[in-house]
DOGULO-50826 format. One record per residue: residue in one letter; x, y, z of N, C-alpha, C in turn. Coordinates in steps of 0.2 Angstrom, whole numbers, plus 5000, padded with zeros to 4 digits. Each point is the difference from the previous one (the first is absolute). Layout:
% residues N
AXYZXYZXYZ/...
//
This chain:
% residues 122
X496849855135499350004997499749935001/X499550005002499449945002499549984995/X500149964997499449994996499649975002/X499150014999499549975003500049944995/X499549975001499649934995500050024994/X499650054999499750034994500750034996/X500550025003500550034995500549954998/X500149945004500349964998499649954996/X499449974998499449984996500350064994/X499950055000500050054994500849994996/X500450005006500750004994500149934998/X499649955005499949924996500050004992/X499350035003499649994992500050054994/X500450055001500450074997500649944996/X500449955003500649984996499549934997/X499649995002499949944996499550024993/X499650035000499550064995500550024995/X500750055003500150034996500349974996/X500449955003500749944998499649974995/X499549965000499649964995499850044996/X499850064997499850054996500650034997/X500550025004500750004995500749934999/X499749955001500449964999500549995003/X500350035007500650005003500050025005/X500549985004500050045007500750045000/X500250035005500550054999500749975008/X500549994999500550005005500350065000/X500549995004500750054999500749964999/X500350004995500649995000500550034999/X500749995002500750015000500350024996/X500650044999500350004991500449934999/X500349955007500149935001499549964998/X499350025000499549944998499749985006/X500150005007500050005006499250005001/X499350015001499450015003500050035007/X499850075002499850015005499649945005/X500650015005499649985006500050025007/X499849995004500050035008499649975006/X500349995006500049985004498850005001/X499749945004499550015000499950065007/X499550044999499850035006499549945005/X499949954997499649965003500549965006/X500449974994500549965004500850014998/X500350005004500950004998500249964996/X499749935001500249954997500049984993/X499550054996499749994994500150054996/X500250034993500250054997499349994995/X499850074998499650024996500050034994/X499849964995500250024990499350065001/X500250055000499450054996499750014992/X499550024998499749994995499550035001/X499850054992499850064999499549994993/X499250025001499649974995500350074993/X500250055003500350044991500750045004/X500350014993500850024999499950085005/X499450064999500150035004500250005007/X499549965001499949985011501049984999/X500049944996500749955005500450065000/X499950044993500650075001500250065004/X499350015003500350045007500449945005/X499849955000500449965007500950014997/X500250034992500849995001500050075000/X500250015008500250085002500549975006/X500450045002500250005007500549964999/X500049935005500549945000499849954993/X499350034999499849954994500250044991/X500350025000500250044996500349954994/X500349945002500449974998499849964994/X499250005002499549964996499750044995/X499649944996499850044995499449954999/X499150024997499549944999500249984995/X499849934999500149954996499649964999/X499450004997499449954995500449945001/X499649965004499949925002499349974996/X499949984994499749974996499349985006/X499450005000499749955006499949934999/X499949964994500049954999500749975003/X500550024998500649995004499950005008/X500050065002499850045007499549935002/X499449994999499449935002500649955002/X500249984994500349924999500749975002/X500550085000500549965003500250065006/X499950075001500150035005499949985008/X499350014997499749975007500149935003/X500249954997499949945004500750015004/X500350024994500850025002500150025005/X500050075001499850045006499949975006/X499649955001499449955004500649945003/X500249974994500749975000500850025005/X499750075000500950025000499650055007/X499449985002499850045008500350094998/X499650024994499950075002499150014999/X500150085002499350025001499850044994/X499650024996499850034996499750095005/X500550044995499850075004499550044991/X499250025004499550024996500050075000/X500150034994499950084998500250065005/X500449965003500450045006499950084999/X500250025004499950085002500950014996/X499950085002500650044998500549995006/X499749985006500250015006500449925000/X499849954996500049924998499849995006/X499349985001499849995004499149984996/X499849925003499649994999499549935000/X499849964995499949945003500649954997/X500149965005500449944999499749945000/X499949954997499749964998500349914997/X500149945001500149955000499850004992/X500549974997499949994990499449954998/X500049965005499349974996499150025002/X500450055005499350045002499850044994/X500450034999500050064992499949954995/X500249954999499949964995499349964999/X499850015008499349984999499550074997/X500050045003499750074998499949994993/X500650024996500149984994499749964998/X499949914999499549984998499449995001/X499750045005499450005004499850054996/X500350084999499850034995499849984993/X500549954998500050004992499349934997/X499949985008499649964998499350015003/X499850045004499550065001499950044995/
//
């Protein structure tokens, strides 16, 4: 599946809207404690943390091999201050409100961490 400008711009601003208006973002984690992660389709090099603006969306993606997971409320305050930079730090990419298919935009943490403040301050 291809996503044009417009649908990637939509599911941008679908997680950053919805995440500030309920105070969290959504992962998937492990019964280990583990975070979903996965290989980028951009690059092989870099693996991708995905992230879901409500508990519905992230819970269709644990189906299949992803079973294993379960959504988990990442506070956003948290998520802004120490997620992302870390993320940034540790060379992963932020995956936004992925599809069912997990497939969707991939994204650099301080890019999304710019979004964020650029919304909250617009």
């Amino acid at each position: 599946m291809e996503f044009v400008s417009s649908e990637v711009q939509g599911q941008l601003d679908r997680l950053v809207i919805e995440s500030m208006s309920r105070g969290c973002v959504w992962g998937l984690r492990d019964a280990e404690g583990s975070w979903a992660v996965v290989a980028s389709n951009q690059s092989s090099s870099i693996n991708v943390m995905p992230f879901w603006s409500c508990q519905e969306t992230a819970m269709l993606a644990c189906s299949d091999a992803w079973c294993i997971y379960t959504p988990v409320a990442i506070d956003l305050e948290e998520f802004l201050d120490d997620w992302l930079p870390g993320m940034h730090a540790d060379v992963l990419m932020v995956g936004v409100n992925w599809t069912l298919e997990l497939e969707g935009v991939e994204m650099e943490p301080l890019d999304l961490l710019e979004e964020f403040e650029s919304e909250m301050s617009g």
